[in-house]
Every structure is written in C-alpha cells, then in structure tokens.
C-alpha positions as CSV (number, residue, x, y, z in Angstrom):
1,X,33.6,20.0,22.3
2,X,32.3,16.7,20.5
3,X,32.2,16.6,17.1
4,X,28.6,16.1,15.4
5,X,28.4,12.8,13.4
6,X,28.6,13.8,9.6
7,X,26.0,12.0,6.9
8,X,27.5,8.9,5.4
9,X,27.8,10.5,1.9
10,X,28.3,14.3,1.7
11,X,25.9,16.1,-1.4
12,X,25.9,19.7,-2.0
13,X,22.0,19.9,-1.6
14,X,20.5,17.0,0.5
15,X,17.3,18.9,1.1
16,X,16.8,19.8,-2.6
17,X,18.0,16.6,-3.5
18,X,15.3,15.1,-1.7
19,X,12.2,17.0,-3.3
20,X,11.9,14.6,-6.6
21,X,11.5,11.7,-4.4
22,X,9.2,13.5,-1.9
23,X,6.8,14.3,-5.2
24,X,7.5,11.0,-6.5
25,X,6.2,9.3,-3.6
26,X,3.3,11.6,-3.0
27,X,2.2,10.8,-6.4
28,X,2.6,7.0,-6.5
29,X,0.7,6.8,-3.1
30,X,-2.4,9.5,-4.2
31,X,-2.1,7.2,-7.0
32,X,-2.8,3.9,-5.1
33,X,-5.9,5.4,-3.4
34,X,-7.1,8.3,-5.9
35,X,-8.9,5.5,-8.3
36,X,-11.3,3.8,-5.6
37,X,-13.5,6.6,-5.8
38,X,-13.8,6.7,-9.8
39,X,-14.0,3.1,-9.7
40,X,-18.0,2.9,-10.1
41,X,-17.5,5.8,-13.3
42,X,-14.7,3.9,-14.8
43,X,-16.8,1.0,-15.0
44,X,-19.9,2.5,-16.9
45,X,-17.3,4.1,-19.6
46,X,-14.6,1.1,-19.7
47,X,-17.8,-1.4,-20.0
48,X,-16.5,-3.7,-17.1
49,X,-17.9,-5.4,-14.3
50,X,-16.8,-5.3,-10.3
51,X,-14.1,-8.1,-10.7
52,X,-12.7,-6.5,-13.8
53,X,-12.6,-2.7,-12.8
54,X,-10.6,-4.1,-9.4
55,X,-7.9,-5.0,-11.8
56,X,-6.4,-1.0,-11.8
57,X,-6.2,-1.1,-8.1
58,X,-4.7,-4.9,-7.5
59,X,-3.1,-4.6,-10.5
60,X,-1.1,-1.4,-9.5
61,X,0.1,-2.6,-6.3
62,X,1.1,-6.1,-7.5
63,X,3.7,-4.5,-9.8
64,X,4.9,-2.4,-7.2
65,X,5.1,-5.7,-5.0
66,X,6.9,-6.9,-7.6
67,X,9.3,-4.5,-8.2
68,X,10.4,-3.5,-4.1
69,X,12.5,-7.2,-3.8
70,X,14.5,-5.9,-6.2
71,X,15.6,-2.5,-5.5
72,X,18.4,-3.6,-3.1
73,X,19.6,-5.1,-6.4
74,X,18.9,-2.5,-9.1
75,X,20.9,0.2,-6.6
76,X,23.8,-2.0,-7.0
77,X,23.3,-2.2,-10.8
78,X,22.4,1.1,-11.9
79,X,23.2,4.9,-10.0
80,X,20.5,7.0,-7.8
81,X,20.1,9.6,-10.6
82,X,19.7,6.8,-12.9
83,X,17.4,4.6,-11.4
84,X,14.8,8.0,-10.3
85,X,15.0,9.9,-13.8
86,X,14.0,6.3,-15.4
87,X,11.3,6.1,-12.5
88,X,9.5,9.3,-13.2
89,X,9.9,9.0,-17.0
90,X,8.2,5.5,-16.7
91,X,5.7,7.1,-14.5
92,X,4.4,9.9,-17.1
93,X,3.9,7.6,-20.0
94,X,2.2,5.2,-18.0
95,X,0.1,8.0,-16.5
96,X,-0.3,9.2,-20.1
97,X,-1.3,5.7,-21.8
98,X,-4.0,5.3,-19.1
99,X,-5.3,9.0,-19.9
100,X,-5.3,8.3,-23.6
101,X,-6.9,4.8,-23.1
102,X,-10.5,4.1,-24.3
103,X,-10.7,0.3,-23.3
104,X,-9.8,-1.4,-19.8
105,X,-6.6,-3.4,-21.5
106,X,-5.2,0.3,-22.3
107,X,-5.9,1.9,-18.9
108,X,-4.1,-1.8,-16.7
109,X,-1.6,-1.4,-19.0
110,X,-0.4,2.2,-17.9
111,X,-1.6,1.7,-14.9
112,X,1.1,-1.2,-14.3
113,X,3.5,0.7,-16.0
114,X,2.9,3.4,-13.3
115,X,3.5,0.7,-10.6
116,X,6.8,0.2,-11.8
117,X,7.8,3.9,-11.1
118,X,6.3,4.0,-7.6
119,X,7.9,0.3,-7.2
120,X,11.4,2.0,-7.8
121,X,10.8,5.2,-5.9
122,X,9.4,4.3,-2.8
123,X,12.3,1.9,-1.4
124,X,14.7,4.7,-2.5
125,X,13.9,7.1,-1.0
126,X,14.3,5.9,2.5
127,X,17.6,4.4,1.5
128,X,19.0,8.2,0.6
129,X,17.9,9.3,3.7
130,X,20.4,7.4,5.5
131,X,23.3,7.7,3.9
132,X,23.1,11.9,3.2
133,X,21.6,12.8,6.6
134,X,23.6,13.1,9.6
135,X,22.0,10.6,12.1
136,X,20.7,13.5,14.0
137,X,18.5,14.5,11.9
138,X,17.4,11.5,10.1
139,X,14.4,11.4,12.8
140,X,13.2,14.5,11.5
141,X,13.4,13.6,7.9
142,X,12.0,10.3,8.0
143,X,9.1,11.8,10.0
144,X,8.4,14.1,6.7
145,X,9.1,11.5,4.4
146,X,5.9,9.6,6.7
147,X,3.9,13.0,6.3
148,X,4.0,13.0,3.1
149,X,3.3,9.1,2.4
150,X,-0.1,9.5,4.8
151,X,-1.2,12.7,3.3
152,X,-1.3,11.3,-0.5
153,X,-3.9,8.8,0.6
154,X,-5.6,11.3,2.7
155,X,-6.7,13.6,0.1
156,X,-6.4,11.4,-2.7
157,X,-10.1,11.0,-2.9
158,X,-11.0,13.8,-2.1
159,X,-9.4,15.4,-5.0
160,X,-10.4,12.9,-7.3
161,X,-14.3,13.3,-6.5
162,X,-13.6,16.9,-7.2
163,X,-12.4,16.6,-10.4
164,X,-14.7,13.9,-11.4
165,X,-17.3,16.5,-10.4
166,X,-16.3,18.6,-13.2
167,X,-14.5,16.7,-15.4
168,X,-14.0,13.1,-17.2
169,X,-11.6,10.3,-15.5
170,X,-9.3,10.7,-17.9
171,X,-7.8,13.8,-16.1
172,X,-7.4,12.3,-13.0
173,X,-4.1,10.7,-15.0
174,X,-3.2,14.0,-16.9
175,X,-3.4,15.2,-13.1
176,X,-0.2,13.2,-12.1
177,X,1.8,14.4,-15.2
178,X,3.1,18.3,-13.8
179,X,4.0,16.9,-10.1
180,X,6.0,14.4,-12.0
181,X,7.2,16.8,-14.8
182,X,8.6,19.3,-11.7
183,X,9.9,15.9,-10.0
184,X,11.5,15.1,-13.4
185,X,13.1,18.7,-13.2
186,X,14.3,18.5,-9.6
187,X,16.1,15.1,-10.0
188,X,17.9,16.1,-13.1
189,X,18.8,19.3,-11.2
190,X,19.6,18.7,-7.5
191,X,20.1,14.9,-7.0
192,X,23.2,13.4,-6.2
193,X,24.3,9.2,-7.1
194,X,24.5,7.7,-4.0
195,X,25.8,4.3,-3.1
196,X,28.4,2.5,-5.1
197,X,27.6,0.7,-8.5
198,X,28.6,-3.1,-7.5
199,X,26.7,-5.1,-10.3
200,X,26.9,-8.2,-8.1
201,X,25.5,-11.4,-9.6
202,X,21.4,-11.8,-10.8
203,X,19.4,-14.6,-9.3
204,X,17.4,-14.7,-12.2
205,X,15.4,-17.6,-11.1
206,X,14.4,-15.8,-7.7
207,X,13.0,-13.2,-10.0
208,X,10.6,-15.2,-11.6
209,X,9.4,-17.4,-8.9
210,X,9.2,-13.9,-6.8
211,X,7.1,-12.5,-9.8
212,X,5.3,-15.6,-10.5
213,X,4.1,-16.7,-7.0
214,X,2.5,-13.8,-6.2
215,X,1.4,-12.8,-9.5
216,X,-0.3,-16.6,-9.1
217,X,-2.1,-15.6,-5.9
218,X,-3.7,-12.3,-6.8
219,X,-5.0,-13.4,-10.1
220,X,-6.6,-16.2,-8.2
221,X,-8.1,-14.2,-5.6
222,X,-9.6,-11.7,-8.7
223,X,-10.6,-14.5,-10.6
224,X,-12.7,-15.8,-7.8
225,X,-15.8,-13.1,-8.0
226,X,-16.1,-13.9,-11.4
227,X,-15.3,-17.7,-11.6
228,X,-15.8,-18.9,-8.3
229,X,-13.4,-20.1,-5.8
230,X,-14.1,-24.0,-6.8
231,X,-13.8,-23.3,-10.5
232,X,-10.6,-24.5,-12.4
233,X,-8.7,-20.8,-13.5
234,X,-8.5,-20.0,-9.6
235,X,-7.6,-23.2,-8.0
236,X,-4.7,-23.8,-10.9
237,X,-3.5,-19.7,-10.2
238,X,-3.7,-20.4,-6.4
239,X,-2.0,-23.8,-6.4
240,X,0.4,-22.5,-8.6
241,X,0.9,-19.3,-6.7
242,X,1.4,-21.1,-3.9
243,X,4.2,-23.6,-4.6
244,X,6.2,-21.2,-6.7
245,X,6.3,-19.2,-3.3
246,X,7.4,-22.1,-1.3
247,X,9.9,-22.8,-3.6
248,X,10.8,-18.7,-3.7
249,X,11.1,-19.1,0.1
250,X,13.2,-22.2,0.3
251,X,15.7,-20.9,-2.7
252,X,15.6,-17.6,-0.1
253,X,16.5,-19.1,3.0
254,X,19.6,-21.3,1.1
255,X,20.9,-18.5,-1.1
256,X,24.4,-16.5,0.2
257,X,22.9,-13.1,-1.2
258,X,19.3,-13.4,-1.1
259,X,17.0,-10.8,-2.5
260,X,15.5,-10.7,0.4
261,X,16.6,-11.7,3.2
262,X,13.8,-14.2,4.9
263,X,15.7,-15.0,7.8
264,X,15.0,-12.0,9.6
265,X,11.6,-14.1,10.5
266,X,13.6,-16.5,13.3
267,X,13.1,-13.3,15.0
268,X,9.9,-13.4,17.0
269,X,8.9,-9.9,18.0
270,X,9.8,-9.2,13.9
271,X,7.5,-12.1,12.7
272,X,4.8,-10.7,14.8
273,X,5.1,-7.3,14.2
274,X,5.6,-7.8,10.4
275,X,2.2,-10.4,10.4
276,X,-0.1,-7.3,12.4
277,X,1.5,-4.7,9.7
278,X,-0.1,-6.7,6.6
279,X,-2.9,-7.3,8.7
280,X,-3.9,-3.8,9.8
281,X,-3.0,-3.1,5.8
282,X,-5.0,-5.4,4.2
283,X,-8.1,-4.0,6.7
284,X,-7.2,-0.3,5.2
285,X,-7.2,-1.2,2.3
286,X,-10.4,-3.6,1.8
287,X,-12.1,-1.0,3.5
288,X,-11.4,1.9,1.3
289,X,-11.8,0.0,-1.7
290,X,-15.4,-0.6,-0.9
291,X,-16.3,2.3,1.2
292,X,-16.6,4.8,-1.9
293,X,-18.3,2.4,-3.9
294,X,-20.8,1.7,-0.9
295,X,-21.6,5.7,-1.0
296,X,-22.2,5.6,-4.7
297,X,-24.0,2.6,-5.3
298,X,-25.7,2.2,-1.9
299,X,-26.5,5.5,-1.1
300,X,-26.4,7.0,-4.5
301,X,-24.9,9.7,-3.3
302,X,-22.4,11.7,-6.2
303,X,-18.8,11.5,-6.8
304,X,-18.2,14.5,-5.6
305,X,-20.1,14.4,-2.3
306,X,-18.4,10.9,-2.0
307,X,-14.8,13.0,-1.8
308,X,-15.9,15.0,0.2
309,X,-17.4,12.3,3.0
310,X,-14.0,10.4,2.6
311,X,-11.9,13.5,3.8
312,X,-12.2,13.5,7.7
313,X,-11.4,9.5,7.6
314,X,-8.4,10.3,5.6
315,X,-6.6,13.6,7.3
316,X,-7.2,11.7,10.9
317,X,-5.5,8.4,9.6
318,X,-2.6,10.8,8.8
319,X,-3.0,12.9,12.5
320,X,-3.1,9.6,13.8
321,X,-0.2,7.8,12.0
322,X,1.8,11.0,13.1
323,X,1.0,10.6,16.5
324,X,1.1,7.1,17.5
325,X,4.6,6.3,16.2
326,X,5.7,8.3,19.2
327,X,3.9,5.7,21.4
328,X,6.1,3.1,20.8
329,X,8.6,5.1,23.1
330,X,6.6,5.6,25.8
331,X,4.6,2.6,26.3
332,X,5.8,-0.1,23.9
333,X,3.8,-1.7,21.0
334,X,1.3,-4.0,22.9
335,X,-1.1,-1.7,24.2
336,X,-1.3,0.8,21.5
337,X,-1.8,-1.8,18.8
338,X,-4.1,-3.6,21.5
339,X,-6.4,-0.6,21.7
340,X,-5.9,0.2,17.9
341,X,-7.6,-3.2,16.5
342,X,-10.4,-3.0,19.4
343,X,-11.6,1.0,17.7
344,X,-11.0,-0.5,14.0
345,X,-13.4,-3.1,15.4
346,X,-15.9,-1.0,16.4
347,X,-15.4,1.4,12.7
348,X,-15.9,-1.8,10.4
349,X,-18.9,-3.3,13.2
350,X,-20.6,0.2,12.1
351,X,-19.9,-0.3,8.7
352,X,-21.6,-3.6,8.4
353,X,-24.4,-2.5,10.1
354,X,-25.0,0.5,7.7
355,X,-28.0,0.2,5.0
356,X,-28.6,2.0,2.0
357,X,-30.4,4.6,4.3
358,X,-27.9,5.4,6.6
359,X,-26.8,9.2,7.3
360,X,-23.8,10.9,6.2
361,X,-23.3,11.8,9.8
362,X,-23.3,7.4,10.8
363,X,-20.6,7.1,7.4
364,X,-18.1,9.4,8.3
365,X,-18.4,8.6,11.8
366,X,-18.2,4.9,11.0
367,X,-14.8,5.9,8.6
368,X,-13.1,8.5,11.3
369,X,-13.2,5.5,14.1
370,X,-11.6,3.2,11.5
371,X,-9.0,5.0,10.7
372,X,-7.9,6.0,14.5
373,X,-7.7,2.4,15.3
374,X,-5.4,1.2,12.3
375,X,-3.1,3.7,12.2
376,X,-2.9,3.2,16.0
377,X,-1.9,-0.2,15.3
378,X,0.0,0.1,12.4
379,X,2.7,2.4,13.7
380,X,3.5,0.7,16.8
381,X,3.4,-2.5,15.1
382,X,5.6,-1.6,12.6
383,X,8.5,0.0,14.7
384,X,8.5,-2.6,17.1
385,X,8.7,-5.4,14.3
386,X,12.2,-3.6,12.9
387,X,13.5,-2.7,16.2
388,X,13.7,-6.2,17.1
389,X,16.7,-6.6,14.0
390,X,20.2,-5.6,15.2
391,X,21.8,-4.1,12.9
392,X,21.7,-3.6,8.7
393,X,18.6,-6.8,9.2
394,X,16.1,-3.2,9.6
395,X,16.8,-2.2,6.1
396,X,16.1,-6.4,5.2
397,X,13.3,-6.0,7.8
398,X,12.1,-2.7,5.8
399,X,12.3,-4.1,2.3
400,X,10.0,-7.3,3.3
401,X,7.7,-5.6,5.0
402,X,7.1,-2.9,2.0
403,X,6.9,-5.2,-0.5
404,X,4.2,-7.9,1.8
405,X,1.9,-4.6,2.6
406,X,1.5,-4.1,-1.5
407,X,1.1,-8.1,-2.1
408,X,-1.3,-8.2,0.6
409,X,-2.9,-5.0,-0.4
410,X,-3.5,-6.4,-4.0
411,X,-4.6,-9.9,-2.2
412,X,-6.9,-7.7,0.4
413,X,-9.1,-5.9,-2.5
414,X,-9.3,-9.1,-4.5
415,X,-10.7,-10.6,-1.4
416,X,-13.0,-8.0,-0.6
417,X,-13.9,-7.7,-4.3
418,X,-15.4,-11.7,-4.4
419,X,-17.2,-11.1,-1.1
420,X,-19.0,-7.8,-2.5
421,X,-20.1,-9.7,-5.8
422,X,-21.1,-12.9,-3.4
423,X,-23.3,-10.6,-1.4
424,X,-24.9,-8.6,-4.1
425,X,-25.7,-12.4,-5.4
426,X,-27.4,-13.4,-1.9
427,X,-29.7,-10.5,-1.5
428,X,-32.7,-9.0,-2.9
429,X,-34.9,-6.0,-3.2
430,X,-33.7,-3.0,-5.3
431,X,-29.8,-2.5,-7.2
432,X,-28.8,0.0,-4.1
433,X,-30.3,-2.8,-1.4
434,X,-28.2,-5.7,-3.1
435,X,-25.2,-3.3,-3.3
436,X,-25.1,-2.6,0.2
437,X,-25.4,-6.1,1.1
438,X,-22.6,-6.8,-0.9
439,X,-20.9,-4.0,0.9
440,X,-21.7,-6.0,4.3
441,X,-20.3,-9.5,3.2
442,X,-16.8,-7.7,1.9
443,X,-16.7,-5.9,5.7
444,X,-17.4,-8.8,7.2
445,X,-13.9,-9.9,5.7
446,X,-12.4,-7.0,7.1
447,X,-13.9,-7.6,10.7
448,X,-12.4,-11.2,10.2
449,X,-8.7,-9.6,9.7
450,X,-9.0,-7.2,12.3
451,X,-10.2,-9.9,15.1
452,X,-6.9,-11.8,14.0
453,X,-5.0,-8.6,14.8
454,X,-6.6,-8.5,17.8
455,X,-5.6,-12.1,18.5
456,X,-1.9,-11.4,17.8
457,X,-1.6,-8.6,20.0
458,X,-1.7,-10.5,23.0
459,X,1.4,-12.2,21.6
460,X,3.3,-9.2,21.9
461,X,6.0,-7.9,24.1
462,X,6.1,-4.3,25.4
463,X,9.7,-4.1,23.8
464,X,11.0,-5.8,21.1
465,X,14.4,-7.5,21.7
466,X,16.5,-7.8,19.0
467,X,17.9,-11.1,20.9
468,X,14.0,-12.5,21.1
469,X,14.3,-15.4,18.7
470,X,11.7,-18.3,17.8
C-alpha cells in the first residue's frame, strides 16, 4: 500500500495551531465591513462630512494593501509566532485607540493601525496551510479558511446595527478586543514557527514607491468629493500616484527578487482573471459602502433595522461564494463568471432605480441578486486566474491579487464616495430625496464596473492554461 504524502513541515497541533489565525482573520474582515453601517452615526459624533468619514473604510484597506507585498518578505525576516503575536497585539491597541478616540484623527489612526494586523494575518494564514497540511487535505482546509473569510462580512453588519441599537460606536471596537484576546492566547499556546528565517536583502526603495503610489491614488480619489477632480491637491496625488507606480512596476519587472513578482501578468488567462477579480471587488465593495447609508439617510430607516435588511445579502454572498468555486471544475470560468456579471447587473439596475420610498421587500431583493451574481463571478474568476501559473507563480499569483482587491477596494469607495456627494449636489427636493440621488450616481459607478466585467468575460477561456501566454 502507497504511502499518504505527509505535510511539508510536521507541528504537534496543526488544527489548534490554526485557530488564532482563523479568529484573526474573521476579525480583520468583520472589521473591513462592520463600519459601513455606523458610518452615518460616526459622522454626527466625529463632526465630519461624507468624504471625511470614508477615510476609516479606505483608510483601513490601504494599509492592509500596503502591508500584503511585503509579507513574502517579513516571513523571511521574522518567525510565524513572531510575526502573528505582534499582529494581534497591534490589532488590540489599534482597536482600543479607535474606542477611546473622541475626534476622527484618533479613530484613522487606530483604525490604520488595525490594518496593519489584518495586513500581516491574512497572507499568513494561507501560507501555513500549505506547508503543515498534507496535500490531501489542504482542499478541505482552505475551503474553511474561505468560510470563514465570507462569513465576517456577512454578519458584520448585522451585528454592528445591533449593537448600535443599544449601545454607542465606540463598542463596536471594544467588540474586536476578546476574539483577539482568545486569538492572542491560542497563538502563544498552539502555534508552531514555520518556514525558515532567511533575512534576504530589503528593497527599501520598492517599499516606498509601493507605499507611496498607491497611497498617491487613494488620497486623490478621496480628495475628489471634497475638492473636485480638476482642483490642484487631487491632480498632484493622482499624477504622483501614478508615476511612482510606473516606476514601482518597472523597478518590479527588472529586479532578481522582486516583492512581487509582476511577471506573472505575461500570462493571459492570469491577467484576465486577476482584472475581473478587482473588478467584481471593487463592485462589492462600492455597493456596500453606500447601500447602508442609502437605508439610513434615504429611507430613514434605523441602524438597527438597517442590519437587519443587510443580512440575507450577506449569508447568500457567502452560500454562494461556497458554491460556485466548485464550478470552476465542472464547467470552466467563462460561463459562470458570464452569468455572474449579467445578475449583478440586474442587483445594481434595481438599486439605481430605487427612491427614497422604495419597500424593504424591493432593497433586500435588489441586495440578494447582487450578491449571487458577484460571488458567482468572483470565484471562478479567481481560480481560473491562479491556475493558469505553473508552479510556486500561484502563491506570486495569490499575493498580487490580495493586495490589488484592498487597493482597489480603497480606490472603489473613494470613487463611489465623490459620485454620492456629486449627486446629492445635482438634485433637489428634501435631505432624504438628494441622498438617494446621490445614492443613484455612486451605483451608476458600480453598473459601469460591472458592464466592464461583462466585457472581459467574453475574453475568457473555459480552462486556463498555464502555457497561455500574451
């Protein structure tokens, strides 16, 4: 009889050893989406405007986009157990600062601080899997390790309405502190170093023009709804943005050991998988920035109603997720993600045409067929884009397209953010009337990405080949 293949490296414990990072990443993802619905509250008691408020959700993910280039790097640098216990440590005094804070600077400051964490976790967590699972059961894991990734965001704001019901924002912070306290206890407990500790040579200036460049581009697209897109801070943060990243990408592309590893792109079926991804994420994520903020301020409905409205969108985006990455073996990645951008189409068409009368019944209806048709996209889309790499290029192909999905997450809400003050600008009639119209113009931006989705699809094979290049 065959021996079963073993797990790369052999730990005492690889289940328990995976529990801090399974609450870590539950947290950091809850975290991304719990704070869209407390965004209309946190305005009123931070005394901000739309523009400014966005700042703790495109603020949050920038950091973590930030931070995901260079795990590859701190794994070399520093050991598993070091890198996680520093990671949820980080996390609870950002979470704390942000609980403790009375003014917006206070709150973006934990809450980038809390980026960091997540930033660290995340691209970790996936990398233990595969080296203290045998690769028999690494299908399983990686499937929980999804689960638990989709169901954060799922009841994120749910939870959050709930406790804003009852309570002031400032526990919604505390909240994260005892998963990450019994996260803290678990890692310090059960897990195991993994990997070697190399400490191969910085590229310091790859750093900077990593952070810089996209750092550049978010703060222009945030500055826009306040500035305008003509006016001088945005056009010198874009421009700037912009050519730091070209020269990030040329330094890339010429380096021996890049940070990442851009070259992955010459493959076809990888460049158009990894465009639909950041796509179909910056459609989920425009769209549930503004989707609580349309129940509260267009249809003054309360917080806590708001949660509960945003539930059956979120727990079939995770049913869904679950479901279609199973498609990919069946049938490919064309039609699925074909079929997936036509339904999101038909979710954010509904959403546009809502008014500040529509029905509960029209809004969650509107937010379930949304979120079958990106998930449906998403999956497919995703597996086909790092089955097309042979080899160790997946885990390049992984890193990139982890760290684009929070860089264009952070770029998607700014976005959406300018439109939504642009159309409460255009309209008239009463506060609710102008906020819904504001609503319209920022969907409107989402229908745009989608129909590009769309587009790309038919450039799809069934397949991907890794031998499929440019």
């Amino acid at each position: 009889m065959s021996k079963k293949p073993q797990a790369r490296q052999h730990v005492r414990h690889p289940k328990l050893a995976m529990v801090s990072m399974l609450l870590g990443a539950f947290v950091g993802m809850f975290s991304e989406t719990s704070l869209n619905i407390a965004l209309p509250k946190l305005m009123l008691a931070l005394h901000v405007n739309t523009g400014t408020i966005q700042w703790l959700v495109t603020g949050y993910m920038l950091v973590i986009g930030i931070i995901l280039p260079l795990s590859s790097l701190l794994s070399k640098w520093f050991t598993t157990r070091q890198i996680i216990i520093f990671a949820f440590c980080d996390f609870i005094v950002g979470a704390a600062i942000s609980a403790m804070g009375s003014t917006f600077a206070v709150v973006l400051i934990g809450r980038m601080i809390q980026g960091i964490g997540t930033g660290l976790i995340l691209p970790l967590m996936f990398a233990v899997v595969m080296q203290i699972f045998p690769p028999q059961k690494i299908g399983a894991v990686m499937g929980v390790c999804a689960l638990v990734i989709m169901f954060a965001p799922a009841i994120g704001p749910t939870l959050t309405g709930l406790i804003l019901a009852k309570l002031s924002w400032n526990w919604i912070f505390w909240l994260f502190i005892p998963f990450l306290l019994i996260a803290l206890f678990f890692a310090i407990a059960s897990l195991e170093n993994v990997g070697n500790v190399t400490r191969p040579h910085i590229d310091v200036l790859s750093i900077l023009e990593s952070a810089v460049g996209c750092s550049g581009l978010v703060i222009g697209a945030s500055l826009s709804s306040r500035d305008g897109w003509l006016s001088a801070p945005v056009l010198s943060a874009l421009i700037i943005g912009v050519v730091v990243l070209l020269l990030y990408i040329h330094r890339q592309l010429h380096l021996e050991e890049p940070i990442l590893n851009l070259r992955v792109f010459k493959y076809r079926s990888f460049a158009i998988g990894a465009m639909l991804v950041m796509l179909d994420f910056g459609i989920i994520l425009s769209a549930m920035y503004l989707l609580p903020m349309y129940i509260q301020n267009g249809l003054l409905l309360p917080v806590a109603l708001t949660g509960i409205i945003m539930l059956p969108g979120g727990v079939v985006n995770a049913l869904t997720s679950a479901v279609a990455g199973r498609m990919y073996d069946n049938i490919g990645a064309k039609r699925p993600a074909m079929v997936g951008f036509i339904i999101a189409l038909v979710g954010a068409g509904m959403l546009a045409c809502s008014s500040a009368h529509s029905s509960i019944a029209y809004v969650i209806a509107a937010h379930v067929i949304l979120m079958i048709g990106c998930p449906l996209a998403m999956s497919p889309s995703q597996t086909s884009a790092l089955n097309s790499l042979p080899g160790m290029q997946s885990a390049d192909g992984s890193t990139i397209l982890n760290t684009m999905q929070q860089v264009v997450g952070a770029l998607a809400t700014a976005l959406a953010t300018s439109f939504l003050e642009l159309g409460r600008t255009a309209g008239g009639g009463s506060s609710a009337v102008r906020f819904t119209n504001g609503v319209h113009y920022g969907i409107y931006f989402t229908i745009v990405l989608v129909i590009i989705g769309l587009a790309l699809t038919f450039m799809m094979q069934d397949k991907a080949n890794s031998t499929d290049l440019k």
